[in-house]
N, C-alpha and C positions, 0 to 999 in steps of 0.2 A: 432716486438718485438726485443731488443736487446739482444747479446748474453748474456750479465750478467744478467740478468731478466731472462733469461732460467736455468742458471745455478742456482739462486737463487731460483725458482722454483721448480729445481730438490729437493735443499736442502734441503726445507721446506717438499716437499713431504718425502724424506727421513727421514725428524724430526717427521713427523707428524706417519708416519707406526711404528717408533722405540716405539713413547709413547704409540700407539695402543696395540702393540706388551705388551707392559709392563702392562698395565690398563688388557689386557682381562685373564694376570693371577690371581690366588688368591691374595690378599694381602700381604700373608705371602711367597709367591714364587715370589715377585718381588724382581729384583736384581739391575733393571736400567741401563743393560749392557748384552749389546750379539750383534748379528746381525743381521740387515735388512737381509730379505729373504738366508739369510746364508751366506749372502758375508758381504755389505756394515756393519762394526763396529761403534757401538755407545758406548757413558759412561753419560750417567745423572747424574751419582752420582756426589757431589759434590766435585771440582777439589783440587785437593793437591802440595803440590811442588812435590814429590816424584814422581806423576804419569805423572806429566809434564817432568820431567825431564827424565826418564825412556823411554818417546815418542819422545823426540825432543834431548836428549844428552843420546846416552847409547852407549858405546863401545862395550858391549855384544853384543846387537843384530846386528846379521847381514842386517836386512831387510832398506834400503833405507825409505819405507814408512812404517810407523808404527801406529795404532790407536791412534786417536786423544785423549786428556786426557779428553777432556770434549767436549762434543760434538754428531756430525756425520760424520764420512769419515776417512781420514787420514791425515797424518801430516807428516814433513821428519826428521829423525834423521838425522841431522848437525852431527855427530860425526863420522857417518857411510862416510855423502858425504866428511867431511873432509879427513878421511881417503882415500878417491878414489884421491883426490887430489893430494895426498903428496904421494903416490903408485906412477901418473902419472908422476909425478915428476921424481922420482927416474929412470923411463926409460929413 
């Protein structure tokens, strides 16, 4: 098996617990967003600019990787790495 085929694997396993996770609550307490086994973060709901932008461009947040907007896993704020950049620079 190739490594992408593994990791594709992985992912779909991960998609497939998040909607589990979601289907085995009531109707009315789905939210379409938490996380796998209390780590790995999901968002089904459906994506916006704002939540994209907030994941992949946010100067607030400090965190490098940050949940995906839509999705399973994460994604990198570019705004954070840029800033480690232009720090390294400066030394």
């Amino acid at each position: 098996m190739r490594r992408g085929s593994k990791w594709k694997l992985i992912w779909l396993g991960l998609l497939g617990a998040a909607i589990a996770t979601e289907l085995r609550k009531d109707p009315q307490d789905r939210e379409w967003n938490g996380r796998v086994a209390g780590v790995v973060p999901y968002d089904l709901r459906t994506p916006d600019f704002n939540r994209f932008k907030n994941a992949v461009w946010n100067h607030e947040d400090d965190r490098i990787f940050t949940p995906n907007p839509f999705g399973v896993g994460w994604t990198i704020n570019v705004a954070q790495v840029v800033e480690l950049v232009e720090a390294s620079r400066d030394n």
